[in-house]
Every structure is written in C-alpha cells, then in structure tokens.
N, C-alpha and C positions, 0 to 999 in steps of 0.2 A: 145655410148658404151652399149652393151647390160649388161642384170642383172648377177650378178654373178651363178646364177642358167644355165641360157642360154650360158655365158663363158664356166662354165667349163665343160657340155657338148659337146661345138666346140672342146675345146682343147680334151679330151677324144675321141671324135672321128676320129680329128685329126691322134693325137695318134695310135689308132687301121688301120686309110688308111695306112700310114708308118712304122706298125711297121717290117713287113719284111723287108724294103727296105733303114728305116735307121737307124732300131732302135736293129737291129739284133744280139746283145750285151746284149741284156735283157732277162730276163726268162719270157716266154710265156705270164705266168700267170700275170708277173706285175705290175699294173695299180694306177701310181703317185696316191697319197692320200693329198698329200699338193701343196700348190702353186710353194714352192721351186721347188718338183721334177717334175713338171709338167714345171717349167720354165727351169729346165734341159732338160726334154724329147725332149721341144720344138728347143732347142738349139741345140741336136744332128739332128731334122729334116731341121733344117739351115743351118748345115754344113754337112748330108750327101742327102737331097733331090735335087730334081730338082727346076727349078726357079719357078715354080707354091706353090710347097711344103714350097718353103722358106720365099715367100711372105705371105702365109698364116699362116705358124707358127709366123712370125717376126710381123704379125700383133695379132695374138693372145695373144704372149707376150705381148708387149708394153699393150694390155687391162689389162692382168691379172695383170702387175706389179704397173696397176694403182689402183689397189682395196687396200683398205682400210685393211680388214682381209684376213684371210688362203680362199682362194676360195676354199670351197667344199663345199654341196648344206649345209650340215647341219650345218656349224658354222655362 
C-alpha cells in the first residue's frame, strides 16, 4: 500500500483523467478535500468509466479506505 501522501495524489489524479468523462456533475473547480468525498468521486468513476477507469478507482478505494485518518497530505 503506498503512503497516504502518494494515495492521495493517485486518487487526485485519478480524479482530474475522468473528470470529463465521469465526473461531469461536478463544478470544474472541485477537488475532494477529504477521504469521504474522494471515496465518492472514486465511486462515480466505477460506475460511469470504462473497465480500465474502474479497476483503478476500485483499487484506489479499497487503499484509501484502509487508512487509518482523513487522507489529505496535511493531517
């Protein structure tokens, strides 16, 4: 499992490859600040991406849900 600093920059990046394509319900500008909406974000990319998109949010999840605190680099 990578460190939560290197999590949640996947997931963030994540985030920004799909956000046209599945995330297109959100305002531009904005970018989960906690693990919950970041485990939301991931969850709309599981059920509107493709198989490649799904696998990789579905694995991002299961890391970030395994962490301990809020994964954002500063708590």
């Amino acid at each position: 499992m990578p460190d939560v600093a290197t999590l949640v920059a996947d997931v963030d990046r994540l985030i920004e490859e799909h956000r046209i394509s599945c995330l297109w319900f959100l305002r531009p500008d904005y970018r989960p600040s906690t693990r919950d909406e970041r485990v939301r974000a991931l969850e709309q990319i599981e059920r509107h991406g493709d198989l490649d998109a799904y696998r990789r949010a579905a694995t991002l999840k299961r890391w970030l849900l395994q962490t301990s605190s809020d994964a954002s680099p500063g708590s």
